[in-house]
C-alpha positions as semicolon CSV with decimal commas, in nm:
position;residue;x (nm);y (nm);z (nm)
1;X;5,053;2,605;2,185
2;X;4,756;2,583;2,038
3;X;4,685;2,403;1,649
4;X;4,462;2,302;1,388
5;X;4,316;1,911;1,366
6;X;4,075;1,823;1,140
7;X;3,759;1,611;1,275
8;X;3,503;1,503;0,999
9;X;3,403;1,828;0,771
10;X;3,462;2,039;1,051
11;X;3,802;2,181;1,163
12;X;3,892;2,275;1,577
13;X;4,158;2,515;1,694
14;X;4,269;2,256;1,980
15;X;4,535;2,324;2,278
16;X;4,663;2,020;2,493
17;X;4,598;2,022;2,852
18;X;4,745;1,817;3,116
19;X;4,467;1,624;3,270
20;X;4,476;1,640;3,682
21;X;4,346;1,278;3,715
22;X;4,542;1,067;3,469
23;X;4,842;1,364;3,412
24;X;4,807;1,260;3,034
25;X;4,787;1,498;2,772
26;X;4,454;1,557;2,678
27;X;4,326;1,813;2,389
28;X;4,105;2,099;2,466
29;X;3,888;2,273;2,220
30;X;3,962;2,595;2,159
31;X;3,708;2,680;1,867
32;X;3,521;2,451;1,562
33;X;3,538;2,606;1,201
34;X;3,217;2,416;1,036
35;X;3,225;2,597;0,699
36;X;3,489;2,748;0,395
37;X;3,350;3,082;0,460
38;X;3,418;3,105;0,758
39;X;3,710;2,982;0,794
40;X;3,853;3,223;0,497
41;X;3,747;3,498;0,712
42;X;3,939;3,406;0,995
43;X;4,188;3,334;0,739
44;X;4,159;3,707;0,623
45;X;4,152;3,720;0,245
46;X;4,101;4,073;0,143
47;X;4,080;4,405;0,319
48;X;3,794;4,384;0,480
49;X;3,794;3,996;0,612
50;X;4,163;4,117;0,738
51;X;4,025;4,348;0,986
52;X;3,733;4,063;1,062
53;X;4,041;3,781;1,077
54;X;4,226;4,064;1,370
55;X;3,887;4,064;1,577
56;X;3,826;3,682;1,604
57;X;4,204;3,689;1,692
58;X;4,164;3,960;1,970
59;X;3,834;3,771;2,113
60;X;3,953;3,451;2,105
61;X;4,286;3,574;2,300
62;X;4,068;3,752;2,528
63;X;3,868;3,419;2,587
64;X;4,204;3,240;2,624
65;X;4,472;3,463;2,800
66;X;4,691;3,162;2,942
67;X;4,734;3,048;2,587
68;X;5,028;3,187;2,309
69;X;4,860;3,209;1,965
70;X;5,082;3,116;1,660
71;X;4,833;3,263;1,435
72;X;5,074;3,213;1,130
73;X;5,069;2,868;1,163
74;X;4,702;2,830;1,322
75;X;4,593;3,004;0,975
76;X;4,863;2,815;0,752
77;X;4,655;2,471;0,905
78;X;4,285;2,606;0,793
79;X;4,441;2,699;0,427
80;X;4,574;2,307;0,402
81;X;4,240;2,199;0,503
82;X;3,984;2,414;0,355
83;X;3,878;2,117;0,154
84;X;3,720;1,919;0,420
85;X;3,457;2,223;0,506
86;X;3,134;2,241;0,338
87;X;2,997;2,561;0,192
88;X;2,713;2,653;0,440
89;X;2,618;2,644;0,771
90;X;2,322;2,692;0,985
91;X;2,557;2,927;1,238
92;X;2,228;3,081;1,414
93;X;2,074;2,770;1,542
94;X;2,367;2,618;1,587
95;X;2,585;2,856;1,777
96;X;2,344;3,101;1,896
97;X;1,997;2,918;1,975
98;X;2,056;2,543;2,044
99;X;2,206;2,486;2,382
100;X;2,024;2,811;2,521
101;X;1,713;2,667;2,404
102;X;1,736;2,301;2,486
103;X;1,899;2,404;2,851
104;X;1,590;2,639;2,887
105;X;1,319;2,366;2,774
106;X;1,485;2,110;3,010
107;X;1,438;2,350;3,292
108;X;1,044;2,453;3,196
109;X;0,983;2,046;3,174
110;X;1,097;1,958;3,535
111;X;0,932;2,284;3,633
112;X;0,590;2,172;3,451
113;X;0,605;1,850;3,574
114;X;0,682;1,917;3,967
115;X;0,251;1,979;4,074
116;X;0,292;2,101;4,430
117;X;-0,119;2,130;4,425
118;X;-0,127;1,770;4,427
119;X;0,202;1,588;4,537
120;X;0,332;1,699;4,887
121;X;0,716;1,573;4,805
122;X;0,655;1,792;4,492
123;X;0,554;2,146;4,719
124;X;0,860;2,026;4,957
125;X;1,098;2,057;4,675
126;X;1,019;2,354;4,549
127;X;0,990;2,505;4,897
128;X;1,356;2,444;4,914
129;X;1,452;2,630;4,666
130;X;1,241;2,905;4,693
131;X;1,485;3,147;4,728
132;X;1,701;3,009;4,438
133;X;1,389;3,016;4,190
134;X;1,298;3,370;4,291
135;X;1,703;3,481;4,242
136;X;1,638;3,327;3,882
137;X;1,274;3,532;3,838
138;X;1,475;3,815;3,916
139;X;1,759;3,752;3,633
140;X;1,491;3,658;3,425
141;X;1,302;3,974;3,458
142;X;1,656;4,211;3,435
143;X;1,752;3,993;3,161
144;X;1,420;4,049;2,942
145;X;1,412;4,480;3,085
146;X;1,804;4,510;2,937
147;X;1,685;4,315;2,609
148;X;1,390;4,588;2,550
149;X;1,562;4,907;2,654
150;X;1,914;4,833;2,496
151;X;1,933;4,930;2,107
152;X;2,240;4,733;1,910
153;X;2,519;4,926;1,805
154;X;2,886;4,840;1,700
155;X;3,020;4,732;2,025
156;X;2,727;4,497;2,035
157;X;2,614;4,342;1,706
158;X;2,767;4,025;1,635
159;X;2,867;3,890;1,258
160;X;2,719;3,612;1,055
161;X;2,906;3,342;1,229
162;X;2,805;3,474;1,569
163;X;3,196;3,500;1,654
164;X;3,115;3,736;1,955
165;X;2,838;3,492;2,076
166;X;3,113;3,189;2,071
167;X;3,380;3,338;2,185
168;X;3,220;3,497;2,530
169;X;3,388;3,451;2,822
170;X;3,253;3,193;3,023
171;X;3,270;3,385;3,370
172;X;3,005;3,500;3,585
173;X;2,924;3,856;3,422
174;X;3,012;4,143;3,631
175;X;2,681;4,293;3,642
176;X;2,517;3,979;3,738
177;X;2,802;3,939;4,050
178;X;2,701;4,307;4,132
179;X;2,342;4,198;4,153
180;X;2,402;3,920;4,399
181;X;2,682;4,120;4,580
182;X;2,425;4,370;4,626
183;X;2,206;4,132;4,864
184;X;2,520;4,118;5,114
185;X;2,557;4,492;5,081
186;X;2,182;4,491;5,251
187;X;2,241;4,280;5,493
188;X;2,004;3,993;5,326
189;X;2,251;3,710;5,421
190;X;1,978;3,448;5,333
191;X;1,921;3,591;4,945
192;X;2,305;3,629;4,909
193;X;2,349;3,278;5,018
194;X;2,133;3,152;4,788
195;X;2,232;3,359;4,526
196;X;2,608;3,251;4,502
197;X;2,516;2,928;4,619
198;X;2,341;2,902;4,291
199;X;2,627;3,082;4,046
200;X;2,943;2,847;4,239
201;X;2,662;2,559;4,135
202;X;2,663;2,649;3,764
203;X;3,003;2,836;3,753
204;X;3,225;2,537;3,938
205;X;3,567;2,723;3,860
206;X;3,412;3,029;4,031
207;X;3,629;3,136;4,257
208;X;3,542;3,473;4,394
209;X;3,119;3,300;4,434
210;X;3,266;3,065;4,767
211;X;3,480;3,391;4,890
212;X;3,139;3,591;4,872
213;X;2,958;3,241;5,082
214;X;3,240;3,257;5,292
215;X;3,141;3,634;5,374
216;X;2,809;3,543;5,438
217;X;2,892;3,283;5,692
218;X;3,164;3,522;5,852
219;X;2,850;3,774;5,904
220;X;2,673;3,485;5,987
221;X;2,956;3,396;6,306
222;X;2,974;3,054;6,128
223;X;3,351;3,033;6,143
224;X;3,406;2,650;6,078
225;X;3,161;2,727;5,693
226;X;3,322;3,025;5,600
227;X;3,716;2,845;5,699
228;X;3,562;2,590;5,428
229;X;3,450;2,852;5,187
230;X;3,761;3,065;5,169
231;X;3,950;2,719;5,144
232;X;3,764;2,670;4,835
233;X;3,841;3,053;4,734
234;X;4,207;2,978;4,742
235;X;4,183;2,621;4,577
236;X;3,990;2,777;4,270
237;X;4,120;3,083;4,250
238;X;4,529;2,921;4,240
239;X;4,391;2,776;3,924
240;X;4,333;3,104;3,719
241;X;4,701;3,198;3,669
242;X;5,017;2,988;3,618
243;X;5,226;2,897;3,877
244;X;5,525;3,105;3,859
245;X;5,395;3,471;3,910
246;X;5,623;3,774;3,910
247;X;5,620;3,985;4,219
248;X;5,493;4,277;3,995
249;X;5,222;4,057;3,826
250;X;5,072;3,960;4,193
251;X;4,934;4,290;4,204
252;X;4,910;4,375;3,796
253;X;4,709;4,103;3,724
254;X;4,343;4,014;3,800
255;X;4,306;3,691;3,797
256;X;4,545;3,660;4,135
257;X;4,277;3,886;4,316
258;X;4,034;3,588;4,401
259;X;4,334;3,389;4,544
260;X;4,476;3,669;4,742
261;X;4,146;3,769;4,842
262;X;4,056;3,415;4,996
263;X;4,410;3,414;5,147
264;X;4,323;3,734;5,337
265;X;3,947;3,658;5,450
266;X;4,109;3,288;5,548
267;X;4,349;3,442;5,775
268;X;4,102;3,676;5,922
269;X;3,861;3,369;6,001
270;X;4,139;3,164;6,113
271;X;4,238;3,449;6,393
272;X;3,883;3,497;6,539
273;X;3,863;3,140;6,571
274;X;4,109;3,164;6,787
275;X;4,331;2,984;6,579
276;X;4,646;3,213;6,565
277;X;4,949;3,049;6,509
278;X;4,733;2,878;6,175
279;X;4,657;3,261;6,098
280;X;5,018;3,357;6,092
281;X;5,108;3,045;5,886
282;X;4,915;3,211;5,620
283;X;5,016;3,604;5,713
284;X;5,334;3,434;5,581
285;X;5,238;3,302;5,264
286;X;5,066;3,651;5,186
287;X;5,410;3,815;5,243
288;X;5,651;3,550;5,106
289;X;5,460;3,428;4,811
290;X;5,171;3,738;4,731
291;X;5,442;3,981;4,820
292;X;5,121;4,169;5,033
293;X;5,327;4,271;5,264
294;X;5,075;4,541;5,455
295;X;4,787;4,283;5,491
296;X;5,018;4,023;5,622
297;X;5,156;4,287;5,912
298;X;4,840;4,379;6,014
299;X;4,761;4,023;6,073
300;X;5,099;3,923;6,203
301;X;5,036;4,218;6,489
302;X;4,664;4,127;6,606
303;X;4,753;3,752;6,631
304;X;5,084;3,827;6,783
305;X;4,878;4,029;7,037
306;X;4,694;3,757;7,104
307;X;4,937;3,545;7,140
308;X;5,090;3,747;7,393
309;X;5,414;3,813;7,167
310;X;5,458;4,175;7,250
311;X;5,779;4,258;7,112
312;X;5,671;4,066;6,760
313;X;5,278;4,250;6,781
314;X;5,483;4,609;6,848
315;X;5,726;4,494;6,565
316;X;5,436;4,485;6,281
317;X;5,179;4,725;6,362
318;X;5,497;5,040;6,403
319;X;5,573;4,875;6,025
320;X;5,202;4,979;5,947
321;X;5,090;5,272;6,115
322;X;5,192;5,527;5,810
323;X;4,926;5,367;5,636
324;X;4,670;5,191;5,845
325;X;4,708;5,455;6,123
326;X;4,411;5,242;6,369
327;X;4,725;4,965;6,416
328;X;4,844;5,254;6,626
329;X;4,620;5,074;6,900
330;X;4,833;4,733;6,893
331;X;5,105;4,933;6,915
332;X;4,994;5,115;7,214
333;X;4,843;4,770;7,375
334;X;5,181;4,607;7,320
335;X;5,399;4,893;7,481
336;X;5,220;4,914;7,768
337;X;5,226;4,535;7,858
338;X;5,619;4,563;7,788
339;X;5,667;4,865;8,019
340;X;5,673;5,159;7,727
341;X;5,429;5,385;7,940
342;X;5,549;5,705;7,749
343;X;5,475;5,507;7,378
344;X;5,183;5,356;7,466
345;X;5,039;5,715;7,497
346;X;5,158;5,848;7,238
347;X;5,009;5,509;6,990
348;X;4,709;5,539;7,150
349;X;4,642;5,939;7,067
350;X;4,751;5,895;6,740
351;X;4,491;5,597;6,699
352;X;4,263;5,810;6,877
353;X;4,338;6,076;6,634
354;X;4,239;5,922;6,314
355;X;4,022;5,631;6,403
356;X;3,843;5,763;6,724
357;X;3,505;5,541;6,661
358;X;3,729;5,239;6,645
359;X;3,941;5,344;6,999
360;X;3,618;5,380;7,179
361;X;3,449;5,065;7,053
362;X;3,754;4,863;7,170
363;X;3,759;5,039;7,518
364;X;3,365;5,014;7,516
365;X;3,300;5,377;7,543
366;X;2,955;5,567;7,333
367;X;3,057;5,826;7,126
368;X;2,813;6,024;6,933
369;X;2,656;5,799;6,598
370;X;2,812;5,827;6,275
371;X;2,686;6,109;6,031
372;X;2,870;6,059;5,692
373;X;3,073;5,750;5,511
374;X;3,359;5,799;5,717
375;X;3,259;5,813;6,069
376;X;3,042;5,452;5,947
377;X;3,358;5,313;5,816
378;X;3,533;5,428;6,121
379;X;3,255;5,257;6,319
380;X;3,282;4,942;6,147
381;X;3,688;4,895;6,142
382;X;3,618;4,918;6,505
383;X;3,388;4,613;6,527
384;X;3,664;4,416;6,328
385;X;3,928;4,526;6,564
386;X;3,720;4,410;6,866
387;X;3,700;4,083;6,665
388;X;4,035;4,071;6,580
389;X;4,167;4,130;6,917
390;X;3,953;3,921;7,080
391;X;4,229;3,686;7,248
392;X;4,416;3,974;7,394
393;X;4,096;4,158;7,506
394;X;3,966;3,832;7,725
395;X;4,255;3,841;7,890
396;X;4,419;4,228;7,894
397;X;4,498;4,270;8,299
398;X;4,263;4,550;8,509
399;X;4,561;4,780;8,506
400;X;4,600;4,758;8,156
401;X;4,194;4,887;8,129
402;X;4,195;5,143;8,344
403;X;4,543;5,284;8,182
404;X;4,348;5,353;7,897
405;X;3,994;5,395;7,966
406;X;4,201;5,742;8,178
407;X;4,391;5,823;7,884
408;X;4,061;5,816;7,678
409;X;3,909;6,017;7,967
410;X;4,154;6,250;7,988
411;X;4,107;6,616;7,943
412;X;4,362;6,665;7,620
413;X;4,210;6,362;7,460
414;X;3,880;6,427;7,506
415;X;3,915;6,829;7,405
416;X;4,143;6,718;7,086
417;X;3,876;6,486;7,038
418;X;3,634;6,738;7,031
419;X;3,820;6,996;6,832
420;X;3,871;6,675;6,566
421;X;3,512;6,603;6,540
422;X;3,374;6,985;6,468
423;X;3,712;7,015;6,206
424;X;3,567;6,687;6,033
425;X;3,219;6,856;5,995
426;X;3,373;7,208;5,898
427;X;3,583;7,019;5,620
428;X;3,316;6,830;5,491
429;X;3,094;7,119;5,450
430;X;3,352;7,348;5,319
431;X;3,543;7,113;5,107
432;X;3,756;7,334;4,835
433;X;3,637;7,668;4,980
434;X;3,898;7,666;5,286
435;X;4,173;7,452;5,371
436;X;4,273;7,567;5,741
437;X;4,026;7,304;5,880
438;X;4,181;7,010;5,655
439;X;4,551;7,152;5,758
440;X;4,466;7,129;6,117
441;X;4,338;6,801;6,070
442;X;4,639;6,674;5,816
443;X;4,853;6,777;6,122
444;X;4,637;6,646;6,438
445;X;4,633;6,290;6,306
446;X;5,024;6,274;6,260
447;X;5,227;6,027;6,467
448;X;5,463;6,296;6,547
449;X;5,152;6,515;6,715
450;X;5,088;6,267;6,925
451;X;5,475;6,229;7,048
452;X;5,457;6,635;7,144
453;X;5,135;6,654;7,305
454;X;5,187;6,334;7,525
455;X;5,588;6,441;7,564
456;X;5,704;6,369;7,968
457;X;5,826;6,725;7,906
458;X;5,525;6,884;7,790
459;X;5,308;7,148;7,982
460;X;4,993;7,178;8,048
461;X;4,825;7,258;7,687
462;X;4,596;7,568;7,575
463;X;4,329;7,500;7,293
464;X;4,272;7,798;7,035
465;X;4,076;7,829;6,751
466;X;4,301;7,592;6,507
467;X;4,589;7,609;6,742
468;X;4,737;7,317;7,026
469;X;4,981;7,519;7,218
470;X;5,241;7,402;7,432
471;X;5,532;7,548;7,683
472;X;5,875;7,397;7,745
């Protein structure tokens, strides 16, 4: 629990910290009072330094979260040991200028003294990292844009001891993330390399920075670099929250989501290296320990696929279809290999139903390209599948392909297929004004559709407008 010590003139909010090297004690500084002024307003004499005293609490919490405050006795230290502060303080140089400053001049000297006109070594240096010192021209130039557009207001201006300056958090700021995510959004995989290459370098406890290089090196097919990055994801990121975590917290708190995050994109990586038992290993640990129990099915089913476990892949994509309705195709590859004919239809229209991009790009079939967000998200779940599956694909038998490149073929499928894609279009146009196309829909992509229409005792079927008939 963090205390007062005093250290010369100055006095340090402190918390001891186990040290990983030496497992000794070791004291961490929290925050350094340097003068009686301010230290009586964190103190909180009078009205107005009370509701001052409550906002340096509140922001040093935030900056803290791990840590319990005793501010009773935290403030009952600074009152013995006002004596030892001096009466001034020059807070803006100090807190606000000085180690921006001398960090910044540090950088201009190397950059002033690196002359690639006349040194060859020197114009090979900075050629490699070109791309890092144009990411850093870029947050220069947003940096300087925000600073002249944005006026100060209440929620911005700091105090005369620069409290909100101090007490920052020390985290890669969300908009700056955005900025760098934004490269991988646009396919730039060299710019978004660089980009987090250079925040993990400054930011070492940056945890979701290697899960964004791992990305890039996923997109990149580099398996064995992004297995290392994601490794590092999980490392860092089990280091943000304590180690007992309640099973509500896993999903209530935010600093598990790097560490969960890395666990999931590690397990992906791990099954289209064709490392699948290793993949379930850590399906395991998502379910047992991050209590995520749907991520860790849908990876349990694809490598039990293809692994050739049949009965276990059928097992945990049925335990998943409600939500993620596409595992409807493991389900339908798994019945048919263990002699469920009459199943494996039905699975495989109901994937068909609600993820018909991602059928045909696991069968190999064209359909037409996508026209709106879904149909593209649709379109890419189906190039994950292919990767996911890729074990059982290699080696799915001839009979197994032509089962159901006929039940794609088929004259329901491809009519309900048809009707599906002109009810998309109708809803998307007509959203709010009429709901008969989204009920049709609603009802088309239910499991229990697919059971009637591909029924052993089903007849022949009659398409009207909004209507799938069928006589017993």
């Amino acid at each position: 629990m963090p205390f007062v010590r005093v250290r010369g003139n100055q006095l340090a909010i402190v918390h001891g910290v186990r040290s990983k090297g030496t497992k000794n004690i070791d004291q961490q500084t929290l925050f350094t009072i340097y003068s009686r002024p301010e230290a009586e307003a964190i103190v909180g004499k009078g009205e107005a330094k009370a509701k001052a005293a409550a906002r340096f609490e509140g922001m040093l919490e935030n900056k803290y979260p791990s840590c319990r405050f005793d501010w009773k006795a935290i403030k009952s230290g600074i009152r013995e040991n006002l004596g030892v502060l001096p009466e001034s303080y020059d807070y803006k140089a100090a807190r606000l200028q000085a180690r921006f400053w001398d960090d910044a001049l540090t950088f201009f000297r190397q950059l002033v003294l690196v002359d690639p006109q006349s040194l060859a070594s020197a114009s090979a240096l900075i050629a490699g990292h070109r791309l890092e010192l144009e990411y850093l021209r870029e947050t220069i130039d947003f940096t300087l844009r925000v600073t002249r557009d944005r006026e100060a207001s209440e929620w911005t201006a700091d105090n005369e001891f620069y409290w909100r300056f101090a007490t920052r958090n020390q985290e890669v700021p969300g908009d700056v993330e955005e900025h760098a995510a934004a490269y991988l959004e646009r396919g730039d995989l060299v710019r978004a390399r660089a980009a987090f290459k250079m925040l993990t370098d400054a930011f070492p406890e940056y945890a979701e920075g290697h899960n964004y290089l791992g990305l890039v090196a996923l997109e990149e097919q580099k398996l064995d670099e992004a297995i290392s990055e994601f490794e590092k994801t999980i490392e860092i990121g089990r280091r943000l929250f304590p180690k007992r975590v309640g099973k509500d917290r896993w999903w209530s708190d935010l600093d598990t989501r790097p560490y969960m995050r890395g666990l999931r994109n590690l397990t992906l990586t791990l099954n289209r290296a064709g490392r699948f038992k290793d993949a379930l290993a850590l399906a395991e640990r998502l379910e047992t320990e991050c209590h995520d129990d749907v991520s860790a099915a849908a990876f349990k089913a694809s490598a039990c696929l293809n692994l050739a476990r049949f009965d276990e892949a059928l097992q945990w994509a049925v335990k998943i279809v409600g939500i993620h309705p596409s595992e409807s195709l493991v389900a339908a590859f798994a019945c048919k290999e263990l002699g469920r004919a009459d199943d494996a239809r039905a699975y495989f229209l109901h994937a068909v139903m609600n993820s018909p991009r991602t059928v045909a790009m696991v069968l190999q079939q064209r359909m037409p390209a996508p026209r709106e967000w879904g149909e593209g998200r649709d379109h890419n779940h189906g190039i994950s599948m292919v990767q996911a599956l890729h074990g059982y694909l290699k080696t799915q038998s001839s009979s197994s392909r032509r089962f159901y490149l006929g039940q794609w073929k088929d004259r329901t499928t491809t009519t309900l297929v048809k009707e599906l894609l002109a009810l998309t279009k109708e809803w998307a146009e007509n959203r709010g004004s009429d709901r008969r196309a989204f009920d049709r829909l609603t009802e088309m992509r239910k499991l229990e559709f697919a059971r009637a229409v591909t029924s052993p005792v089903a007849f022949p079927m009659k398409l009207s407008r909004g209507h799938l008939r069928t006589r017993q």
